[in-house]
Structure formats: C-alpha cells, structure tokens
N, CA, C and O atoms as a DFTB+ gen file, in Angstrom:
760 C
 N C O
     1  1      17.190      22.054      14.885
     2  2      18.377      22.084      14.054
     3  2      18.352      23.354      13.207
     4  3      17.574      23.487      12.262
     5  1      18.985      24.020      13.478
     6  2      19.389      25.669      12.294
     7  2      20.528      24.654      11.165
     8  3      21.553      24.208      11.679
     9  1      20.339      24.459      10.169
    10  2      21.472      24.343       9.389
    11  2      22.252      25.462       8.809
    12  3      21.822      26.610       8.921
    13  1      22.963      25.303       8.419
    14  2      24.393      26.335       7.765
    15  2      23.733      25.835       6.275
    16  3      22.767      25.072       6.289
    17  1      24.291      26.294       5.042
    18  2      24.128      26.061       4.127
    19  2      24.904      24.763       3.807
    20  3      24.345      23.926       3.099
    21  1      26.423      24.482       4.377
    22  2      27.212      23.495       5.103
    23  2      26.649      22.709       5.658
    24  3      26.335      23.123       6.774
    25  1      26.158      21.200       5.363
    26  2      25.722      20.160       5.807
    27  2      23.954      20.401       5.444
    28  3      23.535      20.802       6.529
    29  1      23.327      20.376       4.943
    30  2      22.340      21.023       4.620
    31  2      22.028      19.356       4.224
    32  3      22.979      18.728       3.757
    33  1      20.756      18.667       4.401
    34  2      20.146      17.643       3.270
    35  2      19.898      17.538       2.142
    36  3      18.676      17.678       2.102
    37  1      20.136      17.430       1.476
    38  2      19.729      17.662       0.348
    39  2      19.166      16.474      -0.709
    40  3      20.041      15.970      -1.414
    41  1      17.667      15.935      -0.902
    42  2      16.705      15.320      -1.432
    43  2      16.760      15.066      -2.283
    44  3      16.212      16.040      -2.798
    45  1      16.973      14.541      -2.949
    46  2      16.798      13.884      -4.780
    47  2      16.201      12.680      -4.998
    48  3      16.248      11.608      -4.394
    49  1      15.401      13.203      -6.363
    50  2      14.978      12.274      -7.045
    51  2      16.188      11.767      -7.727
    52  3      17.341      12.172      -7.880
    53  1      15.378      10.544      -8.143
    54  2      16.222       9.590      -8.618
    55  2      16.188       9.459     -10.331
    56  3      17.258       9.869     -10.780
    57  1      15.461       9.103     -11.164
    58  2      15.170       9.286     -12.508
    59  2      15.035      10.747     -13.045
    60  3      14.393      11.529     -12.344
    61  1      15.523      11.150     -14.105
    62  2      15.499      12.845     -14.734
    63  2      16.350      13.640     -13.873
    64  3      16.688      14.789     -14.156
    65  1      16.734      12.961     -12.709
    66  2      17.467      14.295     -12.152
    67  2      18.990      13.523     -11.830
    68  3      19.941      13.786     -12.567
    69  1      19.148      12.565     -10.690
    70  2      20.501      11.851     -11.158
    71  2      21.091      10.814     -12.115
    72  3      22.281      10.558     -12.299
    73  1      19.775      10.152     -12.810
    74  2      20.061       9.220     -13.642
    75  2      18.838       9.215     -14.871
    76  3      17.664       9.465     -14.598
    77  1      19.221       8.950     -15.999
    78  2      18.701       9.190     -17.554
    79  2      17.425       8.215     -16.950
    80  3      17.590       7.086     -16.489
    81  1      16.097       8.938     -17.067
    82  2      14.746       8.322     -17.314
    83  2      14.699       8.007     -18.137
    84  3      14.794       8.739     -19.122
    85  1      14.495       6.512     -18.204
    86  2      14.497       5.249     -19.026
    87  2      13.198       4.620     -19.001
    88  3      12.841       3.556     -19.507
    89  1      12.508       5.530     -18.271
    90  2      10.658       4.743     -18.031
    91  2      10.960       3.564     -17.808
    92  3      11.206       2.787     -18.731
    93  1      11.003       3.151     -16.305
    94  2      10.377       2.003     -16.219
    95  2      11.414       1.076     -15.683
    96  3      11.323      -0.151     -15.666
    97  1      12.571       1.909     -15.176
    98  2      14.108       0.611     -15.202
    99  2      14.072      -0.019     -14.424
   100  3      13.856       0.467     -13.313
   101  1      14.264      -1.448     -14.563
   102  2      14.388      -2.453     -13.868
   103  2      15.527      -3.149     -13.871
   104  3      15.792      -4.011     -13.033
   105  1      16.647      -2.642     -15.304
   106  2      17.809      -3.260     -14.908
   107  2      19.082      -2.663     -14.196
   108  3      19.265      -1.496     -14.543
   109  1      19.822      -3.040     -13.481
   110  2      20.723      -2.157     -13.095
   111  2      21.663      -2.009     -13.562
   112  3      22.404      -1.209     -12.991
   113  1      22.131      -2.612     -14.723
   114  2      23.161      -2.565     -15.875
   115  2      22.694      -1.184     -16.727
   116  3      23.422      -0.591     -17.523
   117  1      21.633      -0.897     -16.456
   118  2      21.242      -0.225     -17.672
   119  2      21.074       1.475     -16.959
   120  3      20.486       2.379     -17.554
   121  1      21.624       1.605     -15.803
   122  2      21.692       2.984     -15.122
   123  2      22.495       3.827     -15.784
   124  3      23.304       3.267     -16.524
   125  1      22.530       5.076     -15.750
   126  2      23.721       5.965     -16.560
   127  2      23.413       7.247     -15.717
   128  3      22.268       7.488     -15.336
   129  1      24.006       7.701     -15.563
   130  2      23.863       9.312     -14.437
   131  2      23.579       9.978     -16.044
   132  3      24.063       9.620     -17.118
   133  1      22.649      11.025     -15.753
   134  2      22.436      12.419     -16.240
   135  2      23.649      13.173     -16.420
   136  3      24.372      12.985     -15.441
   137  1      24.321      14.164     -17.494
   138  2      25.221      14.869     -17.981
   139  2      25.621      15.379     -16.360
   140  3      24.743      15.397     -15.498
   141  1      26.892      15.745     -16.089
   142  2      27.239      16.488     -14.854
   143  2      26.162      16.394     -13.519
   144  3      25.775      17.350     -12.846
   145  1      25.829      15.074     -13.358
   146  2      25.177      14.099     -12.661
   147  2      26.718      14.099     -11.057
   148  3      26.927      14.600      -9.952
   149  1      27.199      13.382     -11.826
   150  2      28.341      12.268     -10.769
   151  2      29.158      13.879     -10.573
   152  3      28.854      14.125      -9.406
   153  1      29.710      14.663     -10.889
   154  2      30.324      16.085     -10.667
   155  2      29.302      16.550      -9.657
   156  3      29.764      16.955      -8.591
   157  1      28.036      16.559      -9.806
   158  2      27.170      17.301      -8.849
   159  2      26.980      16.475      -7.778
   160  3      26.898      17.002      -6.668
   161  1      26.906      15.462      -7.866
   162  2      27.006      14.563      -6.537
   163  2      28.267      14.731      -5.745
   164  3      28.222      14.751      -4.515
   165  1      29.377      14.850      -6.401
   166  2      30.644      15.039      -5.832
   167  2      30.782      16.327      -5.155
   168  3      31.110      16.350      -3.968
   169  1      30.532      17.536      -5.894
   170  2      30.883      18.757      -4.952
   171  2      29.871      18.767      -3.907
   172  3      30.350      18.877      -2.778
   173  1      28.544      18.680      -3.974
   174  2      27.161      18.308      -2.995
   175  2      28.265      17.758      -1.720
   176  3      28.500      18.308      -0.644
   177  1      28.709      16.747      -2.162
   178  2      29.293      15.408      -0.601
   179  2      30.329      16.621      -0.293
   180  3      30.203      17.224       0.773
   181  1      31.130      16.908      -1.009
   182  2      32.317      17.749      -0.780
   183  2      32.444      18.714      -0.189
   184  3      33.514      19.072       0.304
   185  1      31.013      19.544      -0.095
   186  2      30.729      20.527       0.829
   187  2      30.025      20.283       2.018
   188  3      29.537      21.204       2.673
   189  1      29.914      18.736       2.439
   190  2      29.193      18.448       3.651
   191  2      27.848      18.143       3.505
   192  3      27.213      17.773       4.493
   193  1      27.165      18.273       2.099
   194  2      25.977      18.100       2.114
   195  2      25.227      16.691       2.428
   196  3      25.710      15.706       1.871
   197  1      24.213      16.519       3.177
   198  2      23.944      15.066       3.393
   199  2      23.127      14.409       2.080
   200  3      22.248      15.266       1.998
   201  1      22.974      13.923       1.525
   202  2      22.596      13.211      -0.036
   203  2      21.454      12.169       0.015
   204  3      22.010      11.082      -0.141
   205  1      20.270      12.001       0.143
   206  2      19.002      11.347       0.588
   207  2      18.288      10.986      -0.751
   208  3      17.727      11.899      -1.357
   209  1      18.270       9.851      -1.204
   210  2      17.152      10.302      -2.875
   211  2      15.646       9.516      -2.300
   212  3      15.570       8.435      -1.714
   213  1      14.916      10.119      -2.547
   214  2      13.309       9.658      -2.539
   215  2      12.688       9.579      -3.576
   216  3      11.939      10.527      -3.810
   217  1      12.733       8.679      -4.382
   218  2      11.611       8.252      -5.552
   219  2      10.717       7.470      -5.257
   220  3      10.641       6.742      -4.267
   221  1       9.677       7.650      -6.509
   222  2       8.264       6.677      -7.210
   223  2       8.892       5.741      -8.169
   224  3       9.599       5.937      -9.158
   225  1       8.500       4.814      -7.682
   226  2       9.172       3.729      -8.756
   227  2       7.544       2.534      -8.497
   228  3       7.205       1.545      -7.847
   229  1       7.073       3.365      -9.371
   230  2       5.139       2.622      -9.984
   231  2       5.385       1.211     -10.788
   232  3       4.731       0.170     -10.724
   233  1       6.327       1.467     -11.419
   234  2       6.446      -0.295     -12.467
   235  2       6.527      -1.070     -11.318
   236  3       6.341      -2.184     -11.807
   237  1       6.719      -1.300      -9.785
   238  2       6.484      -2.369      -8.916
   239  2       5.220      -2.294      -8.979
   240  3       4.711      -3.187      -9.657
   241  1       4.290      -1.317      -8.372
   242  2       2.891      -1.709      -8.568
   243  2       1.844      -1.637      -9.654
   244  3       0.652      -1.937      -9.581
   245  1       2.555      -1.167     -10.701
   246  2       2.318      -1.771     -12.053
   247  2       2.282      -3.053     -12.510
   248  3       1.490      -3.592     -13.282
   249  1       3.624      -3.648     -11.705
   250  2       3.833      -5.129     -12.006
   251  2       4.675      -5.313     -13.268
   252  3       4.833      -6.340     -13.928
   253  1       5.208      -4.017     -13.467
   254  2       6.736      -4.345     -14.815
   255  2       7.801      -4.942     -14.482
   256  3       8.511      -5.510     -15.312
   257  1       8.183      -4.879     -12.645
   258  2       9.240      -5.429     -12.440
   259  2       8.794      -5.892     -10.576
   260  3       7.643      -5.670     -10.199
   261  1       9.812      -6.505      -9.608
   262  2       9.524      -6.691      -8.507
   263  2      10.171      -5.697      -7.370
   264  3      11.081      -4.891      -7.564
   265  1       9.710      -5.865      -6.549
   266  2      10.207      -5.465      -5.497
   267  2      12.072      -5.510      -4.994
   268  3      12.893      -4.665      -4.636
   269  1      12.075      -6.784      -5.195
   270  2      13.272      -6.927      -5.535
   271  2      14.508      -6.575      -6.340
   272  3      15.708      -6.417      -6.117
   273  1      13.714      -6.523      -7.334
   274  2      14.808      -5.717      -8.866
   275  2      14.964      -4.140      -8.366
   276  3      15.910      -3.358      -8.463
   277  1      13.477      -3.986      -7.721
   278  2      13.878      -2.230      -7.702
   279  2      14.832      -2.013      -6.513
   280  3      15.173      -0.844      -6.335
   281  1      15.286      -2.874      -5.730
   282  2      16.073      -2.576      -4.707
   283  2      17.857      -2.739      -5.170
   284  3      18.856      -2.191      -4.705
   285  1      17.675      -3.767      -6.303
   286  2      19.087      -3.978      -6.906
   287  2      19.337      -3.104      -7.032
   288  3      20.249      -2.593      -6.381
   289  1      18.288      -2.138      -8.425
   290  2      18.818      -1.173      -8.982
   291  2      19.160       0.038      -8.171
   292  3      20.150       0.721      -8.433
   293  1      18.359       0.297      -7.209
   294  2      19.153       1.450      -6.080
   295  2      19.925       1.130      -5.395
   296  3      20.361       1.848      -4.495
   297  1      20.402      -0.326      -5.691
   298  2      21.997      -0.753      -4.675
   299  2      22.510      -0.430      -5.249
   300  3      23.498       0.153      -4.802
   301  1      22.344      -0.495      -6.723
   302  2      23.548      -0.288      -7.934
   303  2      23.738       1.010      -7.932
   304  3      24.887       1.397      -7.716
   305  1      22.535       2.136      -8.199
   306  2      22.716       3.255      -7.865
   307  2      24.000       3.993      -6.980
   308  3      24.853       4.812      -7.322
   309  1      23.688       3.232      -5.550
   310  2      24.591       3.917      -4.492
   311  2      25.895       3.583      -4.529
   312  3      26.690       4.311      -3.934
   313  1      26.319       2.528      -5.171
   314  2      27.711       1.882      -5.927
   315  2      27.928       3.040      -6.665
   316  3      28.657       3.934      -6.234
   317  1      27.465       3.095      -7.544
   318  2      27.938       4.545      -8.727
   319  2      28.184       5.625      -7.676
   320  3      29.322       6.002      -7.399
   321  1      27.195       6.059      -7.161
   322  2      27.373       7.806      -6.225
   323  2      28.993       7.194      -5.780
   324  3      30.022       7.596      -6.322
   325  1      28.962       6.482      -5.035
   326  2      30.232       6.273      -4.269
   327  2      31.631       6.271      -5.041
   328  3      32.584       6.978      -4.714
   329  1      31.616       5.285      -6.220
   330  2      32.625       5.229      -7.352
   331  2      32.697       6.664      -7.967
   332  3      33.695       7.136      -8.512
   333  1      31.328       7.374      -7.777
   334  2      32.095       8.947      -8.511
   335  2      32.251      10.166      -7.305
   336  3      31.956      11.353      -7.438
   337  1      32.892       9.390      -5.910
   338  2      33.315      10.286      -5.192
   339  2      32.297      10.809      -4.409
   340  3      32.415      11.979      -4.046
   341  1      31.111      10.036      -4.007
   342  2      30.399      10.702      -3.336
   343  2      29.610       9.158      -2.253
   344  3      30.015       7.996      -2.226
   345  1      28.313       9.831      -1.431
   346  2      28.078       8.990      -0.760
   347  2      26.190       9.097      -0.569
   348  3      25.641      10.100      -0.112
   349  1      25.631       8.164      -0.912
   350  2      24.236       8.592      -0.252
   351  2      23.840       8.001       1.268
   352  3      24.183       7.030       1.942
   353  1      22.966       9.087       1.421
   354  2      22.767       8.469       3.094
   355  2      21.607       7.523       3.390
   356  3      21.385       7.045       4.503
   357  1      20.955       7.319       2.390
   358  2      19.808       6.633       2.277
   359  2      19.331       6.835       0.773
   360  3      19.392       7.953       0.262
   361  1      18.804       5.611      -0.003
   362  2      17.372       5.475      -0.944
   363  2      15.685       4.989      -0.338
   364  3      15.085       3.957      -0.037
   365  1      15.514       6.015      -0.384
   366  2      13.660       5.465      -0.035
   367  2      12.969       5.368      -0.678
   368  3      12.771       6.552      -0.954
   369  1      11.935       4.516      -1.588
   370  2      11.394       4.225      -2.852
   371  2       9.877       3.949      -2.452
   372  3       9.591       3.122      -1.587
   373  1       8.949       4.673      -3.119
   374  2       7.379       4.567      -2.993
   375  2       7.211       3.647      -4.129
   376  3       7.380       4.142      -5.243
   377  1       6.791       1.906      -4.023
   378  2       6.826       1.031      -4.854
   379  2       5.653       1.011      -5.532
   380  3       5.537       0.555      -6.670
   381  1       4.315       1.734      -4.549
   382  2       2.669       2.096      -5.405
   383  2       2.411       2.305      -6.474
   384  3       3.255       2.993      -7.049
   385  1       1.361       1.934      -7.200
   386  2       1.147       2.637      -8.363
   387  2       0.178       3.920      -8.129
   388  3      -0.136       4.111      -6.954
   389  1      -0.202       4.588      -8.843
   390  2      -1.230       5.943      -8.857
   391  2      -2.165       6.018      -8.389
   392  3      -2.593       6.910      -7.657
   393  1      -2.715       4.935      -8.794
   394  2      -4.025       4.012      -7.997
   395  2      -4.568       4.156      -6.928
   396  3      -5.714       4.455      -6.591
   397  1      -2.866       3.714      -5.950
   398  2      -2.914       3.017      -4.863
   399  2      -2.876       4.266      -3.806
   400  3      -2.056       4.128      -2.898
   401  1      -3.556       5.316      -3.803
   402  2      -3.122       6.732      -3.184
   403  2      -2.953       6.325      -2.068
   404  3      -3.773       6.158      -1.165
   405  1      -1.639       6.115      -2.107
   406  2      -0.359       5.908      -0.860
   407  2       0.023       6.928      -0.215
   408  3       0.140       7.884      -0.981
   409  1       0.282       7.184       0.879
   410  2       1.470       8.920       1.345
   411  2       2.409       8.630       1.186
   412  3       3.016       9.585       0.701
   413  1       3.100       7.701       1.308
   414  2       4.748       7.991       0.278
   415  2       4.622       8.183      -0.583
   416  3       5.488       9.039      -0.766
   417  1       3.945       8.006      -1.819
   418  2       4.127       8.578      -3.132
   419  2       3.865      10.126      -3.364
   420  3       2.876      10.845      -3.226
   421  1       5.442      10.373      -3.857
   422  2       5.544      11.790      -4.025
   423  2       4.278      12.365      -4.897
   424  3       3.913      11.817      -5.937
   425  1       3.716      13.417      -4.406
   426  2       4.162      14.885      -3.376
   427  2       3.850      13.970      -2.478
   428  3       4.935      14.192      -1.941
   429  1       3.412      13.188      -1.838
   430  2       2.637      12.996      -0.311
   431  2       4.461      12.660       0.416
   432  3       5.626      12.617       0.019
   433  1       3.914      12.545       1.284
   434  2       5.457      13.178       2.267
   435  2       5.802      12.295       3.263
   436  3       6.598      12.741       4.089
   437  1       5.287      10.761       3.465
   438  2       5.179       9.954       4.729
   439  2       7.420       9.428       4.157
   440  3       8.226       9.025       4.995
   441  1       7.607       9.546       3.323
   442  2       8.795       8.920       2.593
   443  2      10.036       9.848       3.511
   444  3      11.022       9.415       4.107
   445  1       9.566      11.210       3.360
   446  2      10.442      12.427       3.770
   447  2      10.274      12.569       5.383
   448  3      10.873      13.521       5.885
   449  1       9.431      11.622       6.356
   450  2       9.175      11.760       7.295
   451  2       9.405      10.643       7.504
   452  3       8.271      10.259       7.794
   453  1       9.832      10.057       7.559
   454  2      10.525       8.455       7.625
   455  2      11.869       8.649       7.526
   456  3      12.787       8.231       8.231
   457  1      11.859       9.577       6.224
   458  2      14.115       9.471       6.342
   459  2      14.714      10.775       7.758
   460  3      15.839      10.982       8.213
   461  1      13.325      11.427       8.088
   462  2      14.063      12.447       8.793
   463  2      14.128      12.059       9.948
   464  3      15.043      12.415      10.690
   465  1      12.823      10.962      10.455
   466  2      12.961      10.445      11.411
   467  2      14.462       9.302      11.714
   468  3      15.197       9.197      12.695
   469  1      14.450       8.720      10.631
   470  2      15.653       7.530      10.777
   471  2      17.330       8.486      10.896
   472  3      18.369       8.262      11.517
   473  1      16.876       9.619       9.933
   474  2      18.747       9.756       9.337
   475  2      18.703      11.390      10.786
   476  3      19.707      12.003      11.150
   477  1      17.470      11.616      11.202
   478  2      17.632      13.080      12.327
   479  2      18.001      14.101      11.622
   480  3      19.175      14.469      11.680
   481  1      16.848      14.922      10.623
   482  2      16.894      16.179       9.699
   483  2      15.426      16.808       9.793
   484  3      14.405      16.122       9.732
   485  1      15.441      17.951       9.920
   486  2      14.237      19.035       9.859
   487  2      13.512      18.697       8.387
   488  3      14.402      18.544       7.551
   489  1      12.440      18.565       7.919
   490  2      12.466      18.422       6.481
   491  2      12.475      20.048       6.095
   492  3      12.959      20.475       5.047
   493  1      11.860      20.878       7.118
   494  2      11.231      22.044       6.435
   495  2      12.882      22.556       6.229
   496  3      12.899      23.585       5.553
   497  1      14.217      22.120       6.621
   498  2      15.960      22.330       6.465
   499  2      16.203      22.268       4.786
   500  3      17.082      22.765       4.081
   501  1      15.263      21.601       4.536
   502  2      16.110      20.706       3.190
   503  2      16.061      21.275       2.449
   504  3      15.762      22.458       2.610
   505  1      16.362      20.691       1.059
   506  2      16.807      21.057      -0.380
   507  2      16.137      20.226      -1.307
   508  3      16.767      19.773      -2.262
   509  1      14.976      19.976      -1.151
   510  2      14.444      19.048      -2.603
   511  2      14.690      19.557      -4.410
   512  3      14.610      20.589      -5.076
   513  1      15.039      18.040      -4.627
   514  2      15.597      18.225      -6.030
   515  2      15.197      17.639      -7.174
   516  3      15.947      16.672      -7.307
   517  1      14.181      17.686      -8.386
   518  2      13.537      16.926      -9.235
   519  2      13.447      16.854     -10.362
   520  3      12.915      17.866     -10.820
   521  1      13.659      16.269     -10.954
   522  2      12.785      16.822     -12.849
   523  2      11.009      17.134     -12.910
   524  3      10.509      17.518     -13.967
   525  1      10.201      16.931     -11.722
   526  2       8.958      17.007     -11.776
   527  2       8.397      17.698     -10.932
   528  3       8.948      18.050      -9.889
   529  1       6.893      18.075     -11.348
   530  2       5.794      18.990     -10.659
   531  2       5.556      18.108      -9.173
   532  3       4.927      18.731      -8.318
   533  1       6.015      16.704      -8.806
   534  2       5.359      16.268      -7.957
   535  2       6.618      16.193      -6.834
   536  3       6.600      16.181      -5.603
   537  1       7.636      16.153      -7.742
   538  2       9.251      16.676      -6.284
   539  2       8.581      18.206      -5.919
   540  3       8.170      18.636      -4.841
   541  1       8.635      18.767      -7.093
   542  2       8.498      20.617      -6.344
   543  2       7.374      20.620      -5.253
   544  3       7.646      21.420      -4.358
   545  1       6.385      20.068      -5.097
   546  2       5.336      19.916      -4.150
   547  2       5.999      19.265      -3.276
   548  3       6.304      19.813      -2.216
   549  1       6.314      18.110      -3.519
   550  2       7.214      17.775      -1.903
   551  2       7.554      18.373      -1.366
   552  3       7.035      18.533      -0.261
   553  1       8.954      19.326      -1.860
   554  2       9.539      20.096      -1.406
   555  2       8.398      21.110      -0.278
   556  3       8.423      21.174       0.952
   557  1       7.529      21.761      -1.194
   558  2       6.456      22.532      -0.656
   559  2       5.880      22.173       0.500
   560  3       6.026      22.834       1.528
   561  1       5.234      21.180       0.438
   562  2       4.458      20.284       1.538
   563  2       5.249      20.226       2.999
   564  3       4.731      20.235       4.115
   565  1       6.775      20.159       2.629
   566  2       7.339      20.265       3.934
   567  2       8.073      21.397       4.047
   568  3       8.925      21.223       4.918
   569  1       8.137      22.524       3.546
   570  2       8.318      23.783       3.618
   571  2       9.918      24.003       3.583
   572  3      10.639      24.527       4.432
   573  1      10.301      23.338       2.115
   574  2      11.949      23.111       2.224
   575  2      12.355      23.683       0.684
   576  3      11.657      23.436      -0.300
   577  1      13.734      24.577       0.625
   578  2      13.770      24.589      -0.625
   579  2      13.624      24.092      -1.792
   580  3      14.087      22.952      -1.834
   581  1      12.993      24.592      -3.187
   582  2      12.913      23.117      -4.295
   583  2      13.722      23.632      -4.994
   584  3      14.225      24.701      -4.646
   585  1      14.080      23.005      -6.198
   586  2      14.835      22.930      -7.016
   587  2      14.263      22.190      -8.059
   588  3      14.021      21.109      -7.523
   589  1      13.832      22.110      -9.450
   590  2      13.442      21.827     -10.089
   591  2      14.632      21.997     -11.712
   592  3      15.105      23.010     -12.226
   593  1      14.794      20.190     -12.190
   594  2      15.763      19.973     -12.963
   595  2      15.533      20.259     -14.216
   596  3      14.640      19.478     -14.546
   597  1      15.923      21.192     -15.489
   598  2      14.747      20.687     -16.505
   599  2      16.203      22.144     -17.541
   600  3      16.986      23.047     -17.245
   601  1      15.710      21.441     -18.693
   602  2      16.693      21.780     -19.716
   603  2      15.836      23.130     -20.175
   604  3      16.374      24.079     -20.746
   605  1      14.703      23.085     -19.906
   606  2      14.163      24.591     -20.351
   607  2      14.075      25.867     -19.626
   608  3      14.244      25.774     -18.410
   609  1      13.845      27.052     -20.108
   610  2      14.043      28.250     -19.157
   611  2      13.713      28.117     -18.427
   612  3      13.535      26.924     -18.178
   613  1      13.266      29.175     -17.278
   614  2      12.853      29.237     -15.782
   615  2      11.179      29.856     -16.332
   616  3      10.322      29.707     -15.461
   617  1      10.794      30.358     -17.350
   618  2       9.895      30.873     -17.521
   619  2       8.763      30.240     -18.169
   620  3       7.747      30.930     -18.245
   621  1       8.714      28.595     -18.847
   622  2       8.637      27.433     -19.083
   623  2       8.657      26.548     -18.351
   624  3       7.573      26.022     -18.096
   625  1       9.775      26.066     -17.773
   626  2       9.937      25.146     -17.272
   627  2       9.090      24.813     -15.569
   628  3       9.063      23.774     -14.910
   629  1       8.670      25.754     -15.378
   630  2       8.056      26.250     -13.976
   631  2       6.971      25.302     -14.327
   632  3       6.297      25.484     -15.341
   633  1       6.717      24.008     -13.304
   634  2       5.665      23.788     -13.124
   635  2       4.502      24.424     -11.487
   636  3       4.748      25.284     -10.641
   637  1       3.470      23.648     -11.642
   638  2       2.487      25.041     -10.524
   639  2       2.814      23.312      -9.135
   640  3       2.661      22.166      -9.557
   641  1       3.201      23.574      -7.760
   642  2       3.742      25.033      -6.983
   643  2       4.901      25.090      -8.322
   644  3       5.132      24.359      -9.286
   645  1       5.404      26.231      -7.853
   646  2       6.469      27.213      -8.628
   647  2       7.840      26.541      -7.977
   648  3       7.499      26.323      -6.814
   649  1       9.083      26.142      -8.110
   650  2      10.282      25.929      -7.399
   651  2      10.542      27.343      -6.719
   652  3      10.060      28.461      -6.901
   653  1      11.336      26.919      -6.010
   654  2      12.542      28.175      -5.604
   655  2      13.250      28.658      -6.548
   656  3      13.260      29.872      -6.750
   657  1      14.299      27.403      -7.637
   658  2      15.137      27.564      -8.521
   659  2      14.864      26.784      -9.675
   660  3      13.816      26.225      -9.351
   661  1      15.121      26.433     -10.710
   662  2      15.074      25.854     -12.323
   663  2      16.399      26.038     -11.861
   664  3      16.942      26.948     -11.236
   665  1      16.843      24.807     -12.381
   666  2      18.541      23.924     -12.671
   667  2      18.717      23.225     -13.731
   668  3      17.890      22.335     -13.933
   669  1      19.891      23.421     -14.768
   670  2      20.065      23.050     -16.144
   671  2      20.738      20.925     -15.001
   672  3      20.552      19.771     -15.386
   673  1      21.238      21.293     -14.074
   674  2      21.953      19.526     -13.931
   675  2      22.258      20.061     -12.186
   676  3      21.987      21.110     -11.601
   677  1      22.967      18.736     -11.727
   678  2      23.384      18.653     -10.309
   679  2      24.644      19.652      -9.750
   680  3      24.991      19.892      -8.594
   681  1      25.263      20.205     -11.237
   682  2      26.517      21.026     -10.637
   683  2      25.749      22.423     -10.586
   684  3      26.310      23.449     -10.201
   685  1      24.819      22.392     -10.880
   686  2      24.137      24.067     -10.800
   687  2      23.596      24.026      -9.142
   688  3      23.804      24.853      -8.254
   689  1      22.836      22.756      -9.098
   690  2      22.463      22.494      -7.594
   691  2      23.489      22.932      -6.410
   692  3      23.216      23.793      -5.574
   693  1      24.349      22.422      -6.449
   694  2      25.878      22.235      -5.837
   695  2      26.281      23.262      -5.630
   696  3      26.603      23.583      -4.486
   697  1      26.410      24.242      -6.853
   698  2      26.490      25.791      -6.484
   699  2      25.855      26.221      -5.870
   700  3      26.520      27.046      -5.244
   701  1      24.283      26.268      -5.361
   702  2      23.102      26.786      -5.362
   703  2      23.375      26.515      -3.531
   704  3      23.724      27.339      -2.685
   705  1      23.089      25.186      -3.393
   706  2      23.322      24.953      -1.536
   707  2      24.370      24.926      -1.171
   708  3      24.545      24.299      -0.126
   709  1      25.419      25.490      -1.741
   710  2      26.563      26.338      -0.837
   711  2      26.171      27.417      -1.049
   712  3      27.233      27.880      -0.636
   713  1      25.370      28.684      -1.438
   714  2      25.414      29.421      -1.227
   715  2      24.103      29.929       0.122
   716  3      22.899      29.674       0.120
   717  1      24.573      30.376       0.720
   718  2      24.045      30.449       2.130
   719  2      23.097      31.796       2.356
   720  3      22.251      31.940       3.238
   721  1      23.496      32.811       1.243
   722  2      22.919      34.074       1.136
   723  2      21.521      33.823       0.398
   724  3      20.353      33.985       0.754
   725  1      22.218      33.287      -0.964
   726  2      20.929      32.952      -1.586
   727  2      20.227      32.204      -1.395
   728  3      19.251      32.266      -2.143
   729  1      20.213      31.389      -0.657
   730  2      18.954      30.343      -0.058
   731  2      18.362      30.902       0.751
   732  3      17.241      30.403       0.855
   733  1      18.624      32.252       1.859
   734  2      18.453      32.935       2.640
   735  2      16.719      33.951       1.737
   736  3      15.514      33.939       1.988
   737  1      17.443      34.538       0.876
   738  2      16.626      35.123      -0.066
   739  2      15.623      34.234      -0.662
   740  3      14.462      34.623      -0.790
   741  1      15.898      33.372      -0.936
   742  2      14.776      32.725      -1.516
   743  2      13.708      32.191      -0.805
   744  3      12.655      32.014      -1.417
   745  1      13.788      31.883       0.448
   746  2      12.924      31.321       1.767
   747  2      12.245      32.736       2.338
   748  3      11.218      32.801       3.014
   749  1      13.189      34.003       1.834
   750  2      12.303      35.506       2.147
   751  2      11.365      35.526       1.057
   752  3      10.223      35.907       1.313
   753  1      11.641      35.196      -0.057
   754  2      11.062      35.492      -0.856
   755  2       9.119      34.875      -1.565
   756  3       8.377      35.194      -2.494
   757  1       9.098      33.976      -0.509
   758  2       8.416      33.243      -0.658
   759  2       6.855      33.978      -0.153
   760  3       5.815      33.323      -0.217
C-alpha cells in the first residue's frame, strides 16, 4: 500500500489527546473531548483519513473498574466522534496493568498489528497521535509518523524517541496529514 496523504490512518490515543485525562475513567457520562478535539476529528474524516484509537486503559488491571465499563466508555466514545461529524474505524484497548508486561501495551505494538491486520493498513503508513512518550515510541517501533499532543513548546515538550511533530490539539494534526509534502520531509528527515 503507498498511501497519498489522502486516506492515510491515522492512530490515536484516546485520553490527553481526544478526550480530557481524567485518570482513571470509568464513567461514560463523564467523557468530554479535549479543546478543538471533535473539529479535528471532523476535518481528519473529511479528508479521507481512516481514524483508529489504541489506548492503555491499566485501571482494568488495576482493578478500578471492569472490563466491561471500559468497553461502554469507548462505545460512548465512538457515539461522540460520530455526533461531531466524524467516524472511528476501530477502538483497541490494552486492559494490563504495568506489571503485566503485555505487547499490547503501548509502546509494545501487538495492538497496532492486530488493527492492521483486521482493518488492512501498513503500520509503518500511519500517523500516530498522543499526549505521551509511550504513543511517540509506538509510532517509532512501527516506523510511522508521530505526532505528539502537548500544550508546551516543541523544545520541552519533546519526549526521548523525539516525535516527528509537537501539536497544540487535533486541528493542528488535521492540517499536518493533509499535507503530503510535509510528511514527505519529515520521514527524509529522520
């Protein structure tokens, strides 16, 4: 698969990057998208992009909440994407705790090799997207652009691997994988 910048996958976490980290949520009443969250999900779908989120959600094997609750709350999740004009193509959730050194739990990559196998995407194609040091390694691990979410500079905010890009929210993203040049450059640049 060569992708275009057009239809491109594009990976997200789920807490700090589309919805307010709340440590620990188990209710699904209690979801709220991140500032220009539901806008960035919208132009993302709008340009063809395919929309995949892969989180750690440890309070299951913590034992803060069940298996069950955490599946509500990413039903509820994909209700919202959809109500604000957009669509996900899948949620895949590593329920482990830290402990439990699992390979789905991000960085480990069995999560991102599971959705590429089911949904038919290159991972090393993609666009990973995070508030954390352990999305940007994902990203890495399968040799796909990162993107790293975070309200502080690029010169700060850099955790070690390094992203591709530092993004203030999802509409900076949105800009970022339509542009076809600069993703070009940044995969040279590496």
């Amino acid at each position: 698969m060569n992708p275009t910048a057009s239809g491109r996958v594009v990976v997200l976490d789920r807490d700090g990057t589309i919805v307010i980290d709340k440590h620990y949520l188990d209710d699904p009443d209690e979801l709220e998208f991140l500032p220009n969250a539901a806008a960035g999900l919208r132009l993302l779908h709008a340009a063809g992009h395919r929309l995949v989120v892969v989180t750690n959600q440890s309070g299951v094997g913590r034992g803060r909440f069940s298996l069950a609750r955490m599946h509500e709350v990413n039903a509820r999740l994909e209700q919202m994407v959809v109500a604000a004009g957009a669509r996900l193509e899948a949620v895949y959730s590593c329920p482990h705790s830290p402990d439990d050194c699992c390979s789905c739990r991000k960085p480990g990559t069995a999560l991102m090799q599971q959705a590429a196998e089911e949904l038919g995407f290159e991972p090393s194609d993609t666009i990973v997207v995070g508030d954390k040091a352990s999305d940007v390694e994902l990203g890495v691990n399968v040799g796909a652009i990162t993107m790293l979410v975070s309200d502080r500079d690029a010169t700060t905010a850099s955790p070690a691997p390094h992203p591709d890009f530092v993004v203030r929210d999802l509409v900076q993203v949105a800009r970022i994988a339509s542009d076809a040049d600069l993703l070009t450059r940044a995969r040279a640049a590496r």
